[in-house]
C-alpha positions as CSV (number, residue, x, y, z in Angstrom):
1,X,-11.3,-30.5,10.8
2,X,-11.8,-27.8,12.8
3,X,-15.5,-28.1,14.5
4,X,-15.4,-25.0,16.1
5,X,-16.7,-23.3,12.6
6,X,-19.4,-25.7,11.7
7,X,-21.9,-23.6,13.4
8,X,-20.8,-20.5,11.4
9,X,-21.0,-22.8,8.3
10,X,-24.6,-24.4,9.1
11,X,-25.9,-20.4,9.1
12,X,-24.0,-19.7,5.6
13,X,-25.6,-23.0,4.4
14,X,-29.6,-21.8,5.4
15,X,-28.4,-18.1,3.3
16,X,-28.6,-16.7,6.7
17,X,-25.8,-13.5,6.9
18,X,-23.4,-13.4,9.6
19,X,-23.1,-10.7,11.6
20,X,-20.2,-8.1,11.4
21,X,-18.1,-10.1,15.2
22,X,-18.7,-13.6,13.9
23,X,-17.6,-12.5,10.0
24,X,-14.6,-10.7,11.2
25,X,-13.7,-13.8,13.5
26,X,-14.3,-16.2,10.9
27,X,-11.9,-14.0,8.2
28,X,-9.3,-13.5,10.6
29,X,-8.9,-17.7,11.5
30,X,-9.2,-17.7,7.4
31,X,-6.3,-15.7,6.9
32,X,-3.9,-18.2,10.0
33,X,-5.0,-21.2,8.2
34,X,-7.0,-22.5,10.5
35,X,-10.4,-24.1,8.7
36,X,-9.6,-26.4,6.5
37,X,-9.4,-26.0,3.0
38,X,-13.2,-26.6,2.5
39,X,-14.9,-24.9,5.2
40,X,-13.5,-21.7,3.5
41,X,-14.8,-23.0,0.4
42,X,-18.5,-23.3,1.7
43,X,-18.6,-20.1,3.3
44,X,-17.2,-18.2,0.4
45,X,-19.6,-20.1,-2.0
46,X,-22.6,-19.7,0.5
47,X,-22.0,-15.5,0.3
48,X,-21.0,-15.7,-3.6
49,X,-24.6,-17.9,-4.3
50,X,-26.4,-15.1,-1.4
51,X,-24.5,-12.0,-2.2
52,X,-22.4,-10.7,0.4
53,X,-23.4,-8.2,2.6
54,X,-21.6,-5.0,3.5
55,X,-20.7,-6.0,6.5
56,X,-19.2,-9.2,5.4
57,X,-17.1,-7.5,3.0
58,X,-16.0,-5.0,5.6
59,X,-15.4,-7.4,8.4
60,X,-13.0,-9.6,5.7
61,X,-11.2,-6.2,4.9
62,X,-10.8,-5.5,8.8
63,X,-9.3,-8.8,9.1
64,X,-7.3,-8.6,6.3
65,X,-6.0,-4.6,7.4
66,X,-4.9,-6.0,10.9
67,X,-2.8,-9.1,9.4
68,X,-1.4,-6.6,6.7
69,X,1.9,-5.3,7.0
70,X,1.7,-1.4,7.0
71,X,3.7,1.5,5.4
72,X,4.2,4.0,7.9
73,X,4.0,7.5,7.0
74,X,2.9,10.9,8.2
75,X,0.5,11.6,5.3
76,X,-3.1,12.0,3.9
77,X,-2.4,9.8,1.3
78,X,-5.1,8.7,-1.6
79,X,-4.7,5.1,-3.4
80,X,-6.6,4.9,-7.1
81,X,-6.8,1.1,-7.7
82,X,-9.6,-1.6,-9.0
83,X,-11.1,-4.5,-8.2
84,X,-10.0,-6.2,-11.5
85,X,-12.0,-8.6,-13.3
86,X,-13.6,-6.9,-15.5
87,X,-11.9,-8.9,-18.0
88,X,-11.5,-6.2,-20.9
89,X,-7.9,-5.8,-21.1
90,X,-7.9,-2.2,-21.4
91,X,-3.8,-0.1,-21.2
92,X,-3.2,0.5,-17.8
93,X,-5.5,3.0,-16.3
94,X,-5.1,3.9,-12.8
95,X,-1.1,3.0,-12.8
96,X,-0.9,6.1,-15.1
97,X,-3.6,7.9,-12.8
98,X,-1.2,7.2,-9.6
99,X,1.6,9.3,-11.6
100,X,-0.4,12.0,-12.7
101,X,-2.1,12.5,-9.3
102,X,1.8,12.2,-7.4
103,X,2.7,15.0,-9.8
104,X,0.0,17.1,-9.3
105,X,1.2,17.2,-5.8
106,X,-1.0,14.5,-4.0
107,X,0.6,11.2,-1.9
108,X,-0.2,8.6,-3.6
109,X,0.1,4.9,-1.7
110,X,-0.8,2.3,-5.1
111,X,-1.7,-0.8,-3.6
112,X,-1.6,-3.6,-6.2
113,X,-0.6,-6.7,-8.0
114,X,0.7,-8.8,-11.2
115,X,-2.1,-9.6,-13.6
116,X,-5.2,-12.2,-12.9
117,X,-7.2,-11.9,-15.4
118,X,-5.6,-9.3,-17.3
119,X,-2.6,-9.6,-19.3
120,X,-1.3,-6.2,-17.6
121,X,-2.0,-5.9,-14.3
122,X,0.3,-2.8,-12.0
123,X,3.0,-4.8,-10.6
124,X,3.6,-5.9,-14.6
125,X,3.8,-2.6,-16.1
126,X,5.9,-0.7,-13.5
127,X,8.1,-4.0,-13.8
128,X,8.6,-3.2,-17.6
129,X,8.8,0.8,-16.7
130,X,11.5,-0.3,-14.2
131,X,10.0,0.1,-10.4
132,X,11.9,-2.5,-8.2
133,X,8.4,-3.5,-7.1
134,X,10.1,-5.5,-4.6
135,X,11.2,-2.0,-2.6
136,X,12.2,-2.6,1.0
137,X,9.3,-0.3,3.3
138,X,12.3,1.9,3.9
139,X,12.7,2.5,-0.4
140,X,8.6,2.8,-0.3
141,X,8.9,5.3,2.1
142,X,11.6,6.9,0.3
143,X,9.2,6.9,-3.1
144,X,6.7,8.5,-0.8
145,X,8.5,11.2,0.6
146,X,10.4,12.3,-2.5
147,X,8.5,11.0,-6.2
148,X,4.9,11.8,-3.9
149,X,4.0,8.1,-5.3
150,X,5.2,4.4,-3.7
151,X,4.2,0.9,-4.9
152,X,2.8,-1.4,-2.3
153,X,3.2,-4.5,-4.3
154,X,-0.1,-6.9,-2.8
155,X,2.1,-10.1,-2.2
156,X,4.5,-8.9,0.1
157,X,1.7,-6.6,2.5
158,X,-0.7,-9.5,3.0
159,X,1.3,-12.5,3.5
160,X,-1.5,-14.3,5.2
161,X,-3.3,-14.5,2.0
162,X,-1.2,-17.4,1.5
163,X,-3.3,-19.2,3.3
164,X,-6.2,-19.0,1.0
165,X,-4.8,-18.2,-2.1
166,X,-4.4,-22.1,-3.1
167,X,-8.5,-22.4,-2.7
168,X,-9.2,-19.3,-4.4
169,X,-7.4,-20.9,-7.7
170,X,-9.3,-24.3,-6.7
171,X,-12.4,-22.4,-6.8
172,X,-11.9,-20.3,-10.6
173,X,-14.8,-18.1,-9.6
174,X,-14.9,-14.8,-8.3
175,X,-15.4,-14.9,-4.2
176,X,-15.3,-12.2,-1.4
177,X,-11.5,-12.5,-1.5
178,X,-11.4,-10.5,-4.9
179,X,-13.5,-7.3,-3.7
180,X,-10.8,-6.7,-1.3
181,X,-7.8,-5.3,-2.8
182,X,-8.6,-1.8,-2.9
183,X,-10.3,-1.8,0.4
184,X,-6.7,-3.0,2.4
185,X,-4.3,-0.3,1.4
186,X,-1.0,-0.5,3.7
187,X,-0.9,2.9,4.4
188,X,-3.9,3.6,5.4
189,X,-5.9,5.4,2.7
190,X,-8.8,7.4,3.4
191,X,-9.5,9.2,0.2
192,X,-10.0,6.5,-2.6
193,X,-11.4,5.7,-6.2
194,X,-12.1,2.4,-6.2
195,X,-13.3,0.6,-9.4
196,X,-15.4,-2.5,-9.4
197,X,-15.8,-5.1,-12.2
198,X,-19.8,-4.6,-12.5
199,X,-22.3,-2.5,-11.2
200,X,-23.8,-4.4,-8.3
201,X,-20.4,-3.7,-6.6
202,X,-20.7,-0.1,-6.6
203,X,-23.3,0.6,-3.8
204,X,-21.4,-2.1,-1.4
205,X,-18.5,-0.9,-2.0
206,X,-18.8,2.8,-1.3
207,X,-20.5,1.6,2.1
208,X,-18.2,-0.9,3.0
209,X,-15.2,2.0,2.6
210,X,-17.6,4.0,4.9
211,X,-17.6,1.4,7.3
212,X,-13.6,1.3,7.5
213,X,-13.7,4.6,8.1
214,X,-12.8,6.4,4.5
215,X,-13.0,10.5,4.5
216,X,-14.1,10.9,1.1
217,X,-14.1,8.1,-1.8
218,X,-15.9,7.4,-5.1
219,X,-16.6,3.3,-5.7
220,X,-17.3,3.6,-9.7
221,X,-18.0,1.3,-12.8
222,X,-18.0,2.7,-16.2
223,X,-19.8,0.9,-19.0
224,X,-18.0,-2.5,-17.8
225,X,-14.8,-1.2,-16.9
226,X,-13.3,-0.9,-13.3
227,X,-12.9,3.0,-14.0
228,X,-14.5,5.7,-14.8
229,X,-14.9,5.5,-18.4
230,X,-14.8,7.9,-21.8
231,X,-16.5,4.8,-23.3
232,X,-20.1,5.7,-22.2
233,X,-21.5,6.0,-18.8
234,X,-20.2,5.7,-15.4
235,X,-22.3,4.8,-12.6
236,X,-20.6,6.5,-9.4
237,X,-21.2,6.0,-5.5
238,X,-19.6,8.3,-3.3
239,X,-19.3,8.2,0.3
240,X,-18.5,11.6,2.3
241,X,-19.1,12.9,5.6
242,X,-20.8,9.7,6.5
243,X,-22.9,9.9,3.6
244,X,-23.5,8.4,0.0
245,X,-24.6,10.0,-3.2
246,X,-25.2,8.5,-6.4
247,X,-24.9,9.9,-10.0
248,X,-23.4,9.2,-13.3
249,X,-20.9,10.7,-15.4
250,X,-20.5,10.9,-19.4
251,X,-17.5,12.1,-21.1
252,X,-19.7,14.9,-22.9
253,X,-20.5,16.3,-19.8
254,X,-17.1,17.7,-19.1
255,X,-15.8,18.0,-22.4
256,X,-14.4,15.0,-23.3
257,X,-14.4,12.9,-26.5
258,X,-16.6,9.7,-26.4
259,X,-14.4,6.8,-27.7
260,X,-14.1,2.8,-28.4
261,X,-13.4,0.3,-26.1
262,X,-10.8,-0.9,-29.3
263,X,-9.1,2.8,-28.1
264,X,-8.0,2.0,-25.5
265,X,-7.2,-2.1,-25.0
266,X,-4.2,-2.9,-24.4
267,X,-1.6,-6.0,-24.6
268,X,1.3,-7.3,-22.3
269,X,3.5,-5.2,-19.7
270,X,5.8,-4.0,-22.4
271,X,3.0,-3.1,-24.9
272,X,1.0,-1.2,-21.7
273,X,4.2,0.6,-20.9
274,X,5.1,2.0,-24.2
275,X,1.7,3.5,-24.3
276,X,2.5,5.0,-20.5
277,X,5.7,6.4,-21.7
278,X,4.2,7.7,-25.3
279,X,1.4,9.7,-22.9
280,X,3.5,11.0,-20.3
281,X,5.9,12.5,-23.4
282,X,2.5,14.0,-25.1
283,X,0.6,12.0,-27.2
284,X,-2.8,12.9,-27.1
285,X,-5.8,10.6,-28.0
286,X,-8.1,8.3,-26.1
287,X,-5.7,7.1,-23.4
288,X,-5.1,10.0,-22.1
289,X,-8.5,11.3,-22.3
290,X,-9.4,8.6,-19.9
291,X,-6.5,8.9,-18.0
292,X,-7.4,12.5,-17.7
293,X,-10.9,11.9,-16.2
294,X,-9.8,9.0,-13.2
295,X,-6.8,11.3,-12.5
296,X,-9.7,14.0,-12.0
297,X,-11.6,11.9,-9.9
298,X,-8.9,11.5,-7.7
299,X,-7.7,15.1,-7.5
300,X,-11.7,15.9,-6.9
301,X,-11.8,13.1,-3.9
302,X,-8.5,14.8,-2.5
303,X,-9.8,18.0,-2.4
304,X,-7.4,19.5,-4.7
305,X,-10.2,20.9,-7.1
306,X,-14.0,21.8,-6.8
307,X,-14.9,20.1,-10.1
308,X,-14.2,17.4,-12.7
309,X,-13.7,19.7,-15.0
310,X,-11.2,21.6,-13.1
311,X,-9.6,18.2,-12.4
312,X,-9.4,17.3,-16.0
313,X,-7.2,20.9,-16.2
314,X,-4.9,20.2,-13.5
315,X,-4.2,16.9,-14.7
316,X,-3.8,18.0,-18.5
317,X,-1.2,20.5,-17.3
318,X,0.9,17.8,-14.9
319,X,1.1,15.5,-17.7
320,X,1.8,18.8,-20.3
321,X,4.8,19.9,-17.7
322,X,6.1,16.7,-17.2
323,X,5.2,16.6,-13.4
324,X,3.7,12.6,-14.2
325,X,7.2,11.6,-15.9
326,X,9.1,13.3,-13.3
327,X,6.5,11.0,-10.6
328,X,7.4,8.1,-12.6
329,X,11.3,8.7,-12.8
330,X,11.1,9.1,-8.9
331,X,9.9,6.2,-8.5
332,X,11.9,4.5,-10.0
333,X,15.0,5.7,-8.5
334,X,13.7,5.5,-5.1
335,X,12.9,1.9,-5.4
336,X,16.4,1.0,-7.2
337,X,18.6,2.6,-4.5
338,X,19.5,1.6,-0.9
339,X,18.3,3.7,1.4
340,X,21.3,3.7,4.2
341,X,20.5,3.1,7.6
């Protein structure tokens, strides 16, 4: 046992928080093994049963970001990912988003991984759509340069997670571990649409990207999905130039159909890709309505357009040209050939 924590512990214990030095010092022993098994149990049940802070959730990412490995790149690139657990088992969402936005001319750096508590998740459905999402950084940086869209597959960037992964299963609940995702991109994203599994996440999490130093980025939750949704409302907080707004969006409001959540669940990886492939060749309906709307998002947080609206245009035509299959076809080529030394 490792007594140099206990101190750290006892505050957790009285719901005290910790400040941002002794969170980030406590994450970063986390992440080299070094408490045991259940001091990192207590102090991630302490902040789940107190509700973790900003700062705690930023100083965990920090730790996380400097144990990551990175993709290095010369790029502005954007990442459009969630937090997961939302449980709904919608098709895959922001996978389609990251191909849409690559084609309509963005860099797109897609951090994720295989399903938790989906039966989909982004590592599964560009497995069954072909993506080696095993790519050597040399074949990401390939898919970068030349598709405008690279896979950085969880697992294989934060290695030290390892270390807490086995507690995290132990546990069965959600902890600080699973906000963190979007908020440790390898390559450094500073533009972002990050969706969280329920609504009390959306606030924190637009300030905690602030506090890692994001440019512009939307934290959103629509209607119980980790998107923005055509379902009903989404609840949006964005953070630029160092400040945050909050509003809400409905489908109506730029000229979308409302539709079912029965629209647009989905099933396994070869289920979720068929419906991918089916929307990037042109059928129309609720998935791509919804695709249409995050892929505005992320054009609007990029700066590529002025409005959602205008988003929703650009991204009808990219999908309409075949720009998002070509994305998707780079991709997998890049990651499927050796890049020669």
């Amino acid at each position: 046992m490792s007594d140099a924590f206990k101190p750290l512990l006892a505050k957790l214990a009285d719901g005290q928080t910790l400040d941002d030095e002794d969170a980030e010092v406590f994450f970063a022993a986390c992440l080299r093994g070094e408490p045991t098994p259940a001091q990192v149990a207590a102090a991630v049940t302490a902040m789940r049963l107190r509700g973790e802070t900003v700062g705690e959730i930023a100083a965990c990412a920090r730790a996380m970001r400097r144990a990551a490995v990175h993709l290095e790149h010369p790029y502005e690139v954007i990442d459009v990912c969630g937090t997961g657990g939302d449980g709904l088992h919608t098709l895959n969402i922001s996978t389609a988003v990251g191909f849409v936005a690559a084609g309509g001319g963005l860099k797109v750096a897609k951090h994720g991984n295989r399903a938790i508590t989906s039966k989909s998740g982004t590592a599964d459905v560009l497995t069954a759509l072909g993506v080696n999402i095993d790519a050597t950084r040399a074949q990401q940086r390939r898919a970068l340069d030349e598709a405008g869209i690279c896979f950085l597959f969880a697992q294989a960037h934060h290695g030290a997670m390892r270390h807490v992964s086995p507690i995290r299963q132990e546990l069965g609940f959600r902890t600080i571990f699973n906000l963190l995702g979007p908020l440790t991109n390898p390559a450094g994203a500073k533009r972002q649409v990050v969706g969280v599994s329920a609504p009390r996440f959306v606030e924190p999490i637009a300030k905690a990207l602030g506090a890692l130093g994001a440019e512009r980025a939307w934290s959103v939750h629509g209607s119980g999905l980790d998107e923005l949704t055509t379902t009903g409302e989404t609840e949006v907080a964005e953070w630029h130039d160092g400040r945050m707004h909050l509003f809400t969006i409905t489908p109506e409001a730029v000229g979308l159909p409302r539709a079912s959540l029965s629209d647009i669940t989905g099933g396994d990886p070869a289920f979720n890709a068929a419906a991918l492939t089916r929307l990037f060749d042109g059928e129309k309906g609720p998935y791509r309505d919804i695709v249409l709307l995050n892929a505005a998002a992320a054009f609007l947080v990029a700066d590529k357009v002025e409005t959602l609206v205008e988003g929703i245009e650009l991204a009808a035509d990219v999908i309409d040209d075949g720009r998002a299959k070509a994305a998707l076809a780079g991709l997998v080529a890049a990651t499927n050939t050796e890049v020669q030394a």
